[in-house]
ZADO-518148 format. One line per 2 residues: number of its first residue (from 0); for each residue y, x, z of N, C-alpha, C, CB. Coordinates in steps of 0.05 Angstrom, whole numbers, m for minus. Atoms other than C-alpha are relative to their C-alpha. Glycine has a CB too. Layout:
<nodes>
NUM	Y X Z Y X Z Y X Z Y X Z; ... $
</nodes>
This chain:
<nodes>
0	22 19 m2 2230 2027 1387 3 m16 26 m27 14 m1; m11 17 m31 2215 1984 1450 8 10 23 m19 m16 12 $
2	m10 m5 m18 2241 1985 1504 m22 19 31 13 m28 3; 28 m2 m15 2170 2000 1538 m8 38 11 m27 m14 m28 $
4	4 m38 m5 2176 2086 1569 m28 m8 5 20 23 32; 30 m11 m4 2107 2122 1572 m3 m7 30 m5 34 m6 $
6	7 0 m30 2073 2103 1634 m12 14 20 m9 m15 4; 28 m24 m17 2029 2155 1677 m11 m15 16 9 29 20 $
8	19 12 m20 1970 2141 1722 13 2 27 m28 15 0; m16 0 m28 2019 2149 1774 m8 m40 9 45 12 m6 $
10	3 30 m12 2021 2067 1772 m23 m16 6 12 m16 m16; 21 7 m3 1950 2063 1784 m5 1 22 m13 9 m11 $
12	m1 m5 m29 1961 2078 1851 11 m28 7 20 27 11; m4 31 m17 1993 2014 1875 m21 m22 5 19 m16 m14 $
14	28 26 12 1935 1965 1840 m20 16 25 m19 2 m49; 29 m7 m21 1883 2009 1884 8 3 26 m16 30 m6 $
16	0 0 m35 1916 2010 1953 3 m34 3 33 21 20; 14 28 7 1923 1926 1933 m27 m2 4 2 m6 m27 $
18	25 m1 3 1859 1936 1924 m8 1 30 m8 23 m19; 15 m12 m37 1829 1970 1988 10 m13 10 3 28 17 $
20	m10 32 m23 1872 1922 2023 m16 m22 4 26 m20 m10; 20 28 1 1837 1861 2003 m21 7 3 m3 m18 m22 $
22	32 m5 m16 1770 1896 2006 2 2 27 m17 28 m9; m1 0 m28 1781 1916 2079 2 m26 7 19 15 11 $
24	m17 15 m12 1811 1853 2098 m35 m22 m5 40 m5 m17; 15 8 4 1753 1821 2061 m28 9 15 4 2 m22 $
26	13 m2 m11 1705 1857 2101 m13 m7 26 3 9 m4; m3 11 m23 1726 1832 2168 m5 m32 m1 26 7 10 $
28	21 32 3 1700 1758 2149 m21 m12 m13 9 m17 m6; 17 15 22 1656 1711 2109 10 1 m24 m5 m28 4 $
30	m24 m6 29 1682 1725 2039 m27 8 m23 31 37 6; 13 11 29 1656 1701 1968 3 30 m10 18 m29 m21 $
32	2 m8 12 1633 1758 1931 6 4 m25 m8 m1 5; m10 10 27 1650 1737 1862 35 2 7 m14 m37 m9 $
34	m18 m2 m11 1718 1724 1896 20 31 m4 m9 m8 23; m9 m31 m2 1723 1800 1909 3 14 m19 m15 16 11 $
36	5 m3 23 1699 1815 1842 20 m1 m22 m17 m14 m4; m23 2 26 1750 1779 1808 33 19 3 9 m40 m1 $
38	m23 m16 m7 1806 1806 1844 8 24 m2 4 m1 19; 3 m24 16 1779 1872 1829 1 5 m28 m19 9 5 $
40	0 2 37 1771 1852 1755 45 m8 m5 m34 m44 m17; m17 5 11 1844 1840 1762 23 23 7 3 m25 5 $
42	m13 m34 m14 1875 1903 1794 m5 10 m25 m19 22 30; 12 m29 30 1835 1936 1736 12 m2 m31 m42 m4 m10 $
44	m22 3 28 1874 1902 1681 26 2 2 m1 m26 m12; m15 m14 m8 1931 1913 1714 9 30 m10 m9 m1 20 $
46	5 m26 m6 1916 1984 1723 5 12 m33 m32 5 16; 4 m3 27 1889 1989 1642 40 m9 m15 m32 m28 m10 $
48	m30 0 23 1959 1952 1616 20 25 m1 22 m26 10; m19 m17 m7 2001 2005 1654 m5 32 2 8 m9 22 $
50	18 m20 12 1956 2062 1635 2 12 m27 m23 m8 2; 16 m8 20 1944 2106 1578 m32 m12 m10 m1 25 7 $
52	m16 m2 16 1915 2086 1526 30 m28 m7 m20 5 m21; m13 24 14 1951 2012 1522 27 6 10 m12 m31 9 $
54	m28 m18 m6 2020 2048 1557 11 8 m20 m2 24 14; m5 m17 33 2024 2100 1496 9 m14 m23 m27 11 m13 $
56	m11 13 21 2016 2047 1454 25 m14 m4 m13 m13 m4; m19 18 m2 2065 1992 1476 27 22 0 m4 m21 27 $
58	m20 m11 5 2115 2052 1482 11 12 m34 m2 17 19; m13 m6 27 2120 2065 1403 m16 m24 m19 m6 35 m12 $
60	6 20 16 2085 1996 1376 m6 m25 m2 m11 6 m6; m3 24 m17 2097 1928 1386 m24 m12 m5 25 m20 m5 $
62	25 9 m10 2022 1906 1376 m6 10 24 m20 7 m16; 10 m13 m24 2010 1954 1437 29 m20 23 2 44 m4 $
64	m22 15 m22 2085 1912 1470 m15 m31 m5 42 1 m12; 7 22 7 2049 1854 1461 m22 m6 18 m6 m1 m28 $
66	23 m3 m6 1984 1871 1481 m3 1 33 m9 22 m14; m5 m2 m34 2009 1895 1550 11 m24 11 22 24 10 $
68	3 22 m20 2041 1840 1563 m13 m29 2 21 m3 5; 23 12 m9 1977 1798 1560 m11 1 22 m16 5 m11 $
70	19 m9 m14 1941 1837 1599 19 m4 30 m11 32 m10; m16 m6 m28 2000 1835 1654 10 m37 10 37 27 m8 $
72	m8 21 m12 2023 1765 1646 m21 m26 m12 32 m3 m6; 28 17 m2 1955 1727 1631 m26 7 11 m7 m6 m26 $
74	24 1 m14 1898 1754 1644 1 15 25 m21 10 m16; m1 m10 m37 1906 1802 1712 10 m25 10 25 31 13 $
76	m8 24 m24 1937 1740 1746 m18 m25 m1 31 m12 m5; 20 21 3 1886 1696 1727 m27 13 28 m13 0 m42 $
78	15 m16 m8 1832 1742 1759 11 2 34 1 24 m19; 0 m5 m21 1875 1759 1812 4 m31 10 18 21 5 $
80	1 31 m18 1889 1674 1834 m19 5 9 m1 m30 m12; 24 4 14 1817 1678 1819 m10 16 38 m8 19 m41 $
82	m1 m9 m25 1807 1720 1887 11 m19 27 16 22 m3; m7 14 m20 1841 1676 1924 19 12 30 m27 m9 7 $
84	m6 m28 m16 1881 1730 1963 14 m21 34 33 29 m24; m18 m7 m23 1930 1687 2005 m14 m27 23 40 m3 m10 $
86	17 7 m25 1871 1646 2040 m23 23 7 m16 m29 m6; 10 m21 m8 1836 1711 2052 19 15 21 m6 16 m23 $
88	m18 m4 m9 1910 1734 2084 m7 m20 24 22 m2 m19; 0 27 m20 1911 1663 2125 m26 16 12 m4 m39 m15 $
90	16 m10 m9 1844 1683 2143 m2 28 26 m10 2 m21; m10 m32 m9 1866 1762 2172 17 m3 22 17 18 m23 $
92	m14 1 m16 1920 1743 2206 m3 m14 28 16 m6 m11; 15 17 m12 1920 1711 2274 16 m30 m4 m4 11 31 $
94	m9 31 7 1934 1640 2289 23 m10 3 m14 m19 13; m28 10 10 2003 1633 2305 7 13 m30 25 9 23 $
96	m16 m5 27 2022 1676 2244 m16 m11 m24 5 33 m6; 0 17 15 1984 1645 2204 6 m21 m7 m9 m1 m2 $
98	m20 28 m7 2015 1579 2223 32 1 m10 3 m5 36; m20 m9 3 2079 1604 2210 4 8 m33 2 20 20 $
100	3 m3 30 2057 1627 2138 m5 m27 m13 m23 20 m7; 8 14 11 2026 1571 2128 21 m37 m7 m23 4 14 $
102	m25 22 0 2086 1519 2139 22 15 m21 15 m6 35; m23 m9 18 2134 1563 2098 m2 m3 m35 3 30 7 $
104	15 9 32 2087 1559 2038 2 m33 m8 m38 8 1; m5 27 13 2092 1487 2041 34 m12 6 m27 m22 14 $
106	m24 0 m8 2164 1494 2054 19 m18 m20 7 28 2; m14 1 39 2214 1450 2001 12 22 m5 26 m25 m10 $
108	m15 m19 20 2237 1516 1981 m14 9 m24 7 25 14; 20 m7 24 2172 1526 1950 m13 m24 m24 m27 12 16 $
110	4 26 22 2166 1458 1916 2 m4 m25 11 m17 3; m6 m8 27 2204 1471 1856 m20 20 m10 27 11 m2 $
112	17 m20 18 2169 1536 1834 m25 m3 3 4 26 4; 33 2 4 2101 1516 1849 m9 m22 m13 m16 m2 26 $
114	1 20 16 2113 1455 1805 m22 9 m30 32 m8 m5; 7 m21 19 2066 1477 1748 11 m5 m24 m28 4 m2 $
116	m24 m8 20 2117 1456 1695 17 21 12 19 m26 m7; m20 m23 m4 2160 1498 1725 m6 32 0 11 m6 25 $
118	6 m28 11 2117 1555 1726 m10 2 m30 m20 14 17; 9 m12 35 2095 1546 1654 23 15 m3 m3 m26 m30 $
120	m21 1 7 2172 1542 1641 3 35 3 17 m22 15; m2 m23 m8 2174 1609 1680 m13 30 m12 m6 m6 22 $
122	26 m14 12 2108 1647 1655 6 5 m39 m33 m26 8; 5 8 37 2108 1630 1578 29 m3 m11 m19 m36 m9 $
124	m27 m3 13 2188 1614 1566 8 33 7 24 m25 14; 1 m29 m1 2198 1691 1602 m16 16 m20 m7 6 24 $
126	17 m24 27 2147 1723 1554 10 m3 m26 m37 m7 m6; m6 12 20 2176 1683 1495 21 14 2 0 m27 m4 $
128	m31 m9 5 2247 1709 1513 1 36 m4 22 m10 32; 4 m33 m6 2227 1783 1536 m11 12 m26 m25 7 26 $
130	10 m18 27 2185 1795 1467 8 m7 m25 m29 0 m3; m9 9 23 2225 1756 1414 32 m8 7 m20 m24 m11 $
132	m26 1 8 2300 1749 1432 13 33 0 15 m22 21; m19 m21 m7 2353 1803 1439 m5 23 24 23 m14 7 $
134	8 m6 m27 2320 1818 1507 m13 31 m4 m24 m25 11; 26 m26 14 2263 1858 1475 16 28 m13 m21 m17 m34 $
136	m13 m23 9 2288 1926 1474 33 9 21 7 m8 m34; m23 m4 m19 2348 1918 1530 m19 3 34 25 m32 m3 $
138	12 m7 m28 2311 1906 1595 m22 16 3 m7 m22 12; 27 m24 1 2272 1968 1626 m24 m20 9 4 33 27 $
140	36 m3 13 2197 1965 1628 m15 m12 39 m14 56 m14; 6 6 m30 2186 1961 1709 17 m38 10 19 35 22 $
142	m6 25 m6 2228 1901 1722 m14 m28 m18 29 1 m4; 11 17 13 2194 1866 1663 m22 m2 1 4 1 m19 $
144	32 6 m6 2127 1878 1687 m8 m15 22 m15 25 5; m3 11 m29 2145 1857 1760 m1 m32 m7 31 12 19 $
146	m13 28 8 2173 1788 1727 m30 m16 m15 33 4 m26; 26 2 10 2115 1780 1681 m31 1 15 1 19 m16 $
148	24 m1 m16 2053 1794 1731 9 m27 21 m6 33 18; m6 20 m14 2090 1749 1784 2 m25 m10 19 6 10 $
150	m11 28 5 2118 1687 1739 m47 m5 m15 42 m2 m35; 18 5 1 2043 1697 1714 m21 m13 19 m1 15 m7 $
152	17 4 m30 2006 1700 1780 5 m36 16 16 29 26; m5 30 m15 2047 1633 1800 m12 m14 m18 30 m13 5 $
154	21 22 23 2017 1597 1738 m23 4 5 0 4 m35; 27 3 m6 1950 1610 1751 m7 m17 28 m12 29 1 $
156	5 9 m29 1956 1602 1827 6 m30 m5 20 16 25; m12 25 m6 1983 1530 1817 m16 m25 m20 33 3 m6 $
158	22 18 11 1942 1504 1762 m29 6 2 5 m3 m27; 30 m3 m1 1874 1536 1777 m9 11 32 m9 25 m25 $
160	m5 m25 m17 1888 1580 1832 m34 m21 25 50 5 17; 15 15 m24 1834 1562 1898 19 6 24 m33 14 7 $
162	m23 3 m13 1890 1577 1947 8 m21 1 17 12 m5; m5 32 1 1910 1513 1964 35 m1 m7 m10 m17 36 $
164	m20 0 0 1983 1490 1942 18 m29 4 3 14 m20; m17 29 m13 2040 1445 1963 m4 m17 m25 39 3 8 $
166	m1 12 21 2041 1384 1922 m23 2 m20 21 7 m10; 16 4 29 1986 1397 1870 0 m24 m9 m29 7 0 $
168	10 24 10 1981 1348 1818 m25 1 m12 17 m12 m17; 29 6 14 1910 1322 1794 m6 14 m19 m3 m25 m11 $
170	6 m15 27 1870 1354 1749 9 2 m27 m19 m6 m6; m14 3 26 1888 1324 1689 16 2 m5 2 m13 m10 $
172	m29 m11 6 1961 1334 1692 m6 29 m4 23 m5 23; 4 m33 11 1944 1416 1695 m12 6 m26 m19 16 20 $
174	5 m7 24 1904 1404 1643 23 0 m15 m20 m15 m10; m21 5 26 1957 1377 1602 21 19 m2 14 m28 2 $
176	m24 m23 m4 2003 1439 1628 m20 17 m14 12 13 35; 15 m24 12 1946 1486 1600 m7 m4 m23 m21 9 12 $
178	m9 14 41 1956 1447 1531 19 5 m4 3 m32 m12; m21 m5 20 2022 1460 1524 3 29 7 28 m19 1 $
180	m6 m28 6 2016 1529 1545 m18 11 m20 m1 17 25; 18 m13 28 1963 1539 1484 12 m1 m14 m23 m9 m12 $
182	m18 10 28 2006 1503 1440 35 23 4 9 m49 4; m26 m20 2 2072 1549 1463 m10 32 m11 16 4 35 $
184	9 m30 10 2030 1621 1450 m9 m14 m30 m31 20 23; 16 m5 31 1998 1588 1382 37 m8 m14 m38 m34 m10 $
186	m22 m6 17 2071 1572 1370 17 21 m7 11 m11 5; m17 m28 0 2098 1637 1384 m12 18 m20 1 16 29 $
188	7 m24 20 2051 1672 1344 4 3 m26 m22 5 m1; m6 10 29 2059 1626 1283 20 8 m11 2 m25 m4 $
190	m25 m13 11 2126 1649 1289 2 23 m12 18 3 16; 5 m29 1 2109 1721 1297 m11 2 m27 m19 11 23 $
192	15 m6 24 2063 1713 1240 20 1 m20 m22 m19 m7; m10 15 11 2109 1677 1197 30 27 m13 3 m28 22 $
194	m17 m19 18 2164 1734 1197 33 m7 16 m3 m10 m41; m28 14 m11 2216 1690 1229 13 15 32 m9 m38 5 $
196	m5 m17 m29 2234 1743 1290 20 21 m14 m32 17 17; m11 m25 7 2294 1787 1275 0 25 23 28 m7 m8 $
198	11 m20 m19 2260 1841 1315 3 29 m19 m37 m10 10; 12 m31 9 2261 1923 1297 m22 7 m4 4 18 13 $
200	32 m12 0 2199 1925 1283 m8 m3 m32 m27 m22 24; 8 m4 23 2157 1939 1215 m13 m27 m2 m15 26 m4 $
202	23 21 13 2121 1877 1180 m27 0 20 m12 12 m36; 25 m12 m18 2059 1900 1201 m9 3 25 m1 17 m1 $
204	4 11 m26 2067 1899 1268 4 m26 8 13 12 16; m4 30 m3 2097 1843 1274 m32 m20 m5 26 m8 m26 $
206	20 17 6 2038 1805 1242 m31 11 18 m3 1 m34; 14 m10 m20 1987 1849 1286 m6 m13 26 10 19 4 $
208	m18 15 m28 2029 1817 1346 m1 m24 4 29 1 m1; m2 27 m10 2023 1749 1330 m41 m3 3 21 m27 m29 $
210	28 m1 m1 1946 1763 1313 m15 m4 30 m8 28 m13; 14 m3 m22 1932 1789 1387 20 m18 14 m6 31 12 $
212	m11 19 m8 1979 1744 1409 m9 m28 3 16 2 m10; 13 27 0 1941 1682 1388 m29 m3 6 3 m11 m23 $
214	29 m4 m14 1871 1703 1404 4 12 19 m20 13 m12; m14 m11 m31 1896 1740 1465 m6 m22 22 37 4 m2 $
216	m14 16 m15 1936 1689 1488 m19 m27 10 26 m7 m17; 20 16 m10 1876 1632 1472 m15 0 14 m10 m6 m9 $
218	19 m8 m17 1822 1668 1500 7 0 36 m6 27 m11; 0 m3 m27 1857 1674 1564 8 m20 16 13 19 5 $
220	m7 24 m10 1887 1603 1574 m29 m14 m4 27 m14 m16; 32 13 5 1812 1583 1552 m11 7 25 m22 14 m27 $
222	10 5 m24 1788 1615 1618 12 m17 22 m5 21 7; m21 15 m23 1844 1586 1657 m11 m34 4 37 1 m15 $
224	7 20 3 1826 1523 1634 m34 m14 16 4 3 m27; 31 m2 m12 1747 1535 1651 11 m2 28 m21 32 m7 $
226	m2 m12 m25 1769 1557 1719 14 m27 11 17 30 1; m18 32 m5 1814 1490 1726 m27 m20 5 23 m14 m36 $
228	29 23 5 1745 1449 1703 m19 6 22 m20 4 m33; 11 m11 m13 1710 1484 1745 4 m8 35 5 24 m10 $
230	m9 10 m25 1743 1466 1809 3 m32 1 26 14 5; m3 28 13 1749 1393 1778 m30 m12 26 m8 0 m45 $
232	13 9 m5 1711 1349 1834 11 m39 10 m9 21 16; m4 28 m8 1710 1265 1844 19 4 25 m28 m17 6 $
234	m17 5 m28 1757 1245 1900 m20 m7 21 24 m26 m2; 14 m1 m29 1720 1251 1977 19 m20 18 m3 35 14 $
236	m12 3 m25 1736 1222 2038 7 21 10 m12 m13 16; m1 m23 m16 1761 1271 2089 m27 10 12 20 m4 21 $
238	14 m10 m16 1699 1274 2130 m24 7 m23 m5 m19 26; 17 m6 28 1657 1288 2054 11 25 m7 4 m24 m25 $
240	5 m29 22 1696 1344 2035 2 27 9 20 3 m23; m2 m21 2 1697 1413 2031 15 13 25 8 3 m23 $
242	m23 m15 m20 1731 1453 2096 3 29 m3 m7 m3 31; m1 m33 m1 1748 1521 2088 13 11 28 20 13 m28 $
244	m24 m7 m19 1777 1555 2155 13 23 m14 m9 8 31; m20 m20 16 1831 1602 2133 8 19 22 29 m15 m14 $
246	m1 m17 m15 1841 1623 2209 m11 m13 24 23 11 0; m2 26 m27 1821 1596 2280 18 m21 2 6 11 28 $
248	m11 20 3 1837 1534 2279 22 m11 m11 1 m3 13; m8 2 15 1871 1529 2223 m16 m2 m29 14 13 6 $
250	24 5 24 1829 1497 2162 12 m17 m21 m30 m18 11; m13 11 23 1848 1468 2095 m29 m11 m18 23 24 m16 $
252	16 10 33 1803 1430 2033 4 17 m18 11 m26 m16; 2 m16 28 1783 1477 1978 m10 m16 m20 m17 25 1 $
254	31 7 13 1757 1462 1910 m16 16 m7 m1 m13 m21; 30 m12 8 1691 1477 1895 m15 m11 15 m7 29 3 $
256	25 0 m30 1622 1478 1932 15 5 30 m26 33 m2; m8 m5 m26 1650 1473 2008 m24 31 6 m5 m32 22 $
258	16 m23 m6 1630 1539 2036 m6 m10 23 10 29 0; 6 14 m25 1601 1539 2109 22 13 16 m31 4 12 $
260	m30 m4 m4 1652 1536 2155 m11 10 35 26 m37 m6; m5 m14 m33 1663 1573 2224 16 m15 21 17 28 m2 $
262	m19 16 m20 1674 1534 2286 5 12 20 m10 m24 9; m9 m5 m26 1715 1561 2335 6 m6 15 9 6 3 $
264	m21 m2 m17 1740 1551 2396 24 0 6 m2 9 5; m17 m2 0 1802 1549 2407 10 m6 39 7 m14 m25 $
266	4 0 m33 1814 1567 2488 31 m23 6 3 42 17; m19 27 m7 1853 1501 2525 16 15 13 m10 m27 17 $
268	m22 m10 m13 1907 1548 2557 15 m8 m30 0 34 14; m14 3 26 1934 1547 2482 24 m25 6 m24 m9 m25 $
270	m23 34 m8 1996 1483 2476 m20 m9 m23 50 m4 m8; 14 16 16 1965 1431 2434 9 1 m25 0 m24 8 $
272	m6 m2 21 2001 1442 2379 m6 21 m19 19 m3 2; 6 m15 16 1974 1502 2359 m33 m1 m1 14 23 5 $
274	22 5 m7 1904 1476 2378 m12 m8 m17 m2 m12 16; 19 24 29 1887 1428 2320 5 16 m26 17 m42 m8 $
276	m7 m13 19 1873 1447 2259 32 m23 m19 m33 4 m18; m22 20 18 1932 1434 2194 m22 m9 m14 27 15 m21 $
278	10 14 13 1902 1388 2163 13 m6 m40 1 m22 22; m14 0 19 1913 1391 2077 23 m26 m7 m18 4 m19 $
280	m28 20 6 1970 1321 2081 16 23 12 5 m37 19; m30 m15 m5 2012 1370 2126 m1 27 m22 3 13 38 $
282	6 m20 16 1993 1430 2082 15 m4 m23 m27 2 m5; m15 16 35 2011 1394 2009 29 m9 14 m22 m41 m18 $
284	m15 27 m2 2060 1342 2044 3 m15 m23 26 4 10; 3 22 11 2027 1290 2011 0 m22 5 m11 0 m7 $
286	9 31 m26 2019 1214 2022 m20 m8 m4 15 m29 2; 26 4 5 1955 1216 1988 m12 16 m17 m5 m22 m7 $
288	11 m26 11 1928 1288 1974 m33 m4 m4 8 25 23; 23 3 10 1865 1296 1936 m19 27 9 6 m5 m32 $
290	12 m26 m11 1822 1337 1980 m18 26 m21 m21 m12 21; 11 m17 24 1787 1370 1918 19 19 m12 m10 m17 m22 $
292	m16 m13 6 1849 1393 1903 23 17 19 7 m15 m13; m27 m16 m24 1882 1428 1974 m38 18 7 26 m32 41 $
</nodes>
């Protein structure tokens, strides 16, 4: 059968020291509740995919290989963007290292993969290859979860994510990325349904597979989508929108409701360059970034 070994609660341990991380870390500032919430709602699906019972299953039935990797490469990464972890990080750290993080992220190394074609390409062509070519049934179970939570986690973070990212494009283009990733799972399943998968597997599953596969898969690009709309605000001036600080003197544009923002100090022995805040053009490196969207 798949490739998928039994999993023990042993791997429940990682998701909860994740966990306690960001709560602690979260404790030491101003920090969105809901925020916390979600990030916890996403550890926990996590936790559930790689758990007994949905473990058990995916190791002798490809509705259950299917199922997990929903739960690993759509919805926990949704949840966890949804937290917002690595302006909570920015936040924790002090202000040179956060400076230092914060230029590498907008680094061109990270340009390509935070493209959000490129993470569909990544997210949704990997799940497509891992559960319907040759794949399915060769590569072990840990590397394919690692690949799957991560190429996931970058799709969310880039089309919904509140973490601010290099480059974002406008709303409506993500939308139109979170159309064709409906239309790639309703195509995969049609397949699945359909029969057309020379997979080891019984009928029956198979058609199971495309079942939770297409209500799965909708339901969870449907919140993505919410969560996209949701952040959806008119274009501001700079001195109109939203500031989030992320660390002393270091502040970026979120979307949403601007929270209230903490003014620090920043003592004049400092050099000037680490004095001012980044402002989201150096952040994106844009030439005309849409503050609703950094």
């Amino acid at each position: 059968m798949p490739h998928h070994h039994h999993l023990s609660g042993f791997w429940a341990a990682p998701a909860l020291v994740v966990l306690v991380t960001y709560v602690v870390l979260a404790g030491r500032t101003t920090w969105s509740r809901w925020r916390t919430a979600s990030f916890a709602g996403g550890c926990a699906l996590v936790t559930v995919a790689l758990t007994d019972p949905v473990a058990a299953l995916a190791a002798t039935d490809f509705r259950g290989h299917v199922l997990q990797h929903l739960l690993i490469g759509i919805a926990a990464p949704l949840f966890l963007a949804l937290g917002a972890p690595v302006t909570l990080l920015l936040r924790s750290l002090p202000v040179a290292q956060a400076r230092r993080l914060t230029l590498a992220l907008r680094g061109p190394a990270v340009h390509l993969p935070v493209n959000p074609w490129t993470a569909l390409a990544l997210s949704a062509g990997g799940m497509a290859a891992l559960s319907c070519t040759p794949l399915y049934g060769l590569v072990p179970a840990p590397p394919v979860h690692a690949y799957l939570l991560l190429t996931g986690y970058l799709f969310a973070w880039v089309v919904a994510g509140p973490d601010p990212a290099p480059r974002r494009p406008p709303v409506p283009v993500r939308l139109a990325v979170v159309g064709v990733a409906v239309a790639v799972h309703a195509g995969l399943s049609w397949v699945m349904y359909a029969g057309w998968l020379d997979l080891p597997v019984p009928s029956d599953q198979l058609t199971g597979a495309a079942e939770i596969m297409f209500y799965g898969g909708g339901a969870a690009e449907l919140l993505l989508a919410l969560a996209l709309a949701a952040s959806w605000r008119a274009r501001r001036t700079p001195e109109q929108a939203g500031v989030e600080m992320l660390a002393p003197g270091l502040t970026v544009r979120v979307p949403g409701e601007p929270e209230p923002v903490r003014r620090v100090r920043v003592p004049d022995r400092e050099p000037a360059r680490t004095r001012g805040p980044l402002t989201p053009a150096e952040y994106g490196d844009e030439d005309d970034p849409d503050p609703a969207d950094l």
